[in-house]
C-alpha distance (Angstrom), angle and dihedral (degrees) to the residues before:
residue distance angle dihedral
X1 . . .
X2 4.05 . .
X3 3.33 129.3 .
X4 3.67 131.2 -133.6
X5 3.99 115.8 -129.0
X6 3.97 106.0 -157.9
X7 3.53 112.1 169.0
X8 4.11 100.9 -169.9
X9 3.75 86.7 59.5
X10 3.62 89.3 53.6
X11 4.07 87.2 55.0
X12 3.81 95.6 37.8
X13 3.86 77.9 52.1
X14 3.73 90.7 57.1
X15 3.46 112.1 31.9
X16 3.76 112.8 105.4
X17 4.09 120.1 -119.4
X18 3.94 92.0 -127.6
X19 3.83 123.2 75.2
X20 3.98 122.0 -90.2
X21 3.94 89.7 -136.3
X22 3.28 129.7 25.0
X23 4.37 129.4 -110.2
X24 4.08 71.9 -105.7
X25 3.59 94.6 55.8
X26 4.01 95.7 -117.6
X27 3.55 118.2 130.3
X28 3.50 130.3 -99.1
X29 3.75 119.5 -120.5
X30 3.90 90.9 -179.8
X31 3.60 93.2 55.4
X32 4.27 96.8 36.2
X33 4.18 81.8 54.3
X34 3.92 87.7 53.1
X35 3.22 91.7 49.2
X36 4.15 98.2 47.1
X37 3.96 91.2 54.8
X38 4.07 84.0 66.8
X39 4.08 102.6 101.8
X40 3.50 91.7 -134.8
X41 4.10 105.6 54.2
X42 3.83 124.1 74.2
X43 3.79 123.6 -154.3
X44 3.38 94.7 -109.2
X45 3.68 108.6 45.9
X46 4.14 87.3 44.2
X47 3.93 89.7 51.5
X48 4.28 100.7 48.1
X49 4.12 83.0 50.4
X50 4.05 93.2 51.2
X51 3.51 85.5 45.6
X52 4.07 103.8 47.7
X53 3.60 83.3 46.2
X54 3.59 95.4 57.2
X55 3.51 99.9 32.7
X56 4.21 74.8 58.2
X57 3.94 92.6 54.0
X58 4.08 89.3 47.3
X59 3.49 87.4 54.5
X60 3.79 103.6 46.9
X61 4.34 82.0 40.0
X62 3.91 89.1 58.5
X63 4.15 93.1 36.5
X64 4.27 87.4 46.4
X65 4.19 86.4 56.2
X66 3.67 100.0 47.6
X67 4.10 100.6 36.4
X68 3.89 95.4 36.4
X69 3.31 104.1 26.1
X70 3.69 100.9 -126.1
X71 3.54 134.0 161.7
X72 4.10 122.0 -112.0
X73 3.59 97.6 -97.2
X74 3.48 97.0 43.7
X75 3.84 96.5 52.5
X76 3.89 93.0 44.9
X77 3.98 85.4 50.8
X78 4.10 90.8 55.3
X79 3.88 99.9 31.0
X80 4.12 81.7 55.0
X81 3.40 98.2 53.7
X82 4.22 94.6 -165.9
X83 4.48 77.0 -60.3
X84 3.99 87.7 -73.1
X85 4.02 92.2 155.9
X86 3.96 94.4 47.4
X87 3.37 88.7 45.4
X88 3.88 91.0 57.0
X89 3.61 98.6 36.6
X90 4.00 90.7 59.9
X91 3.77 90.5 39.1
X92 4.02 85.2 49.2
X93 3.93 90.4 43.3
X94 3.95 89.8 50.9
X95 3.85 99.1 42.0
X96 3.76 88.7 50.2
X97 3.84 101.8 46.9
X98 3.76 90.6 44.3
X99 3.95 87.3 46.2
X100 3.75 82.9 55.7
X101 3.73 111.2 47.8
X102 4.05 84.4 42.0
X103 4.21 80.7 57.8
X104 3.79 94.4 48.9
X105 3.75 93.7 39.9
X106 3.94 96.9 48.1
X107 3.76 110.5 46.1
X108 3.61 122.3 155.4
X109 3.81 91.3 20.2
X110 3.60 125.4 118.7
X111 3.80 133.6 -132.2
X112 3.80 144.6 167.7
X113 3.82 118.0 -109.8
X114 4.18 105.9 -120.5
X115 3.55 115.6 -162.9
X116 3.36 136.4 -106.3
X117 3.86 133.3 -82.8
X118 4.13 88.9 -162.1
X119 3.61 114.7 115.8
X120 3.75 91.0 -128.3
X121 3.92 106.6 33.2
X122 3.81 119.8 -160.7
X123 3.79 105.9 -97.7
X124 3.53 91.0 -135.8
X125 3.65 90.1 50.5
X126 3.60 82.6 54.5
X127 3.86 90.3 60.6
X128 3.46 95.8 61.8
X129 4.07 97.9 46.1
X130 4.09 102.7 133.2
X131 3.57 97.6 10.8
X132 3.84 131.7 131.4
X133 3.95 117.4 -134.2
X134 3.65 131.8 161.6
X135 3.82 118.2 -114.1
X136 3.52 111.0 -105.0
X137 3.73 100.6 19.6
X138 3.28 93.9 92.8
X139 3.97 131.7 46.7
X140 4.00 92.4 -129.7
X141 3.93 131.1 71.7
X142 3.51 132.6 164.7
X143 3.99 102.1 -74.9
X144 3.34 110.8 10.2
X145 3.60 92.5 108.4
X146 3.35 130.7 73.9
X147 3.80 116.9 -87.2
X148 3.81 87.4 -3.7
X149 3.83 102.9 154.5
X150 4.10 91.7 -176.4
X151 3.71 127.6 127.8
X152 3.56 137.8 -150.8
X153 4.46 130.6 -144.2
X154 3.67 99.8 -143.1
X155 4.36 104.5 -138.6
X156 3.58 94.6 -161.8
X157 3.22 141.6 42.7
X158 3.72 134.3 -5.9
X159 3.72 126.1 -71.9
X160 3.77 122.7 -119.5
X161 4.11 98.6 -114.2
X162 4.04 90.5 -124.3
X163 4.01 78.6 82.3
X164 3.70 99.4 58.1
């Protein structure tokens, strides 16, 4: 029987419930410690992407005072955006990494490309919808790129059940 590879399940999988920063802008340790229990994140990498991201909502807090003349609260409140960029980045950061380690782990098998449940797919992804390829022959898989939302039917063997 195949197995389907779908990385944004994996990530929707792992992503915790509660926000990565705060209506404040501070970071989250409950949701960072969610986060680092997914096999496929490391401290480190998880960390420098919460804090670009916030570093961007300080930015777009101080720019939204200055340029629109808006108070604080209210500039915090639109330069957060309900934490819609975090949110992505980790999703991104756990979609690729599993992508990854399913690429290294799986070489020489062969799988169908499934499409995508992304609003706007990749129109080369869309090329490749139903189409058998070998992993590792080419330099694409589903996942590896970011916001890719593709899957992949394994046609060989089993997959180790860290992937599902």
């Amino acid at each position: 029987m195949s197995r389907i590879f779908d990385p944004s399940s994996l990530a929707s999988k792992w992503l915790p419930k509660a926000a990565f920063i705060t209506a404040s802008l501070k970071l989250s340790k409950t949701a960072i410690n969610q986060v680092l229990s997914c096999p496929f994140v490391n401290m480190k990498e998880a960390l420098l992407s919460v804090r670009n991201v916030l570093d961007q909502y300080k930015k777009k807090q101080k720019e939204l005072i200055k340029e629109e003349d808006l108070s604080k609260a209210k500039a915090i409140k639109e330069a957060y955006n309900k934490g819609k960029l975090v949110e992505m980045r980790m999703e991104n950061l756990i979609t690729h990494n599993a992508a990854q380690e399913f690429v290294d782990e799986n070489k020489g098998q062969r799988f169908v490309w499934l499409p995508s449940s992304a609003q706007n797919p990749r129109h080369e992804h869309i090329g490749y919808y139903g189409k058998v390829f070998t992993v590792g022959d080419i330099d694409d898989f589903p996942g590896l790129q970011y916001g890719c939302k593709c899957a992949a039917r394994m046609l060989d063997d089993e997959i180790d059940s860290k992937f599902e």
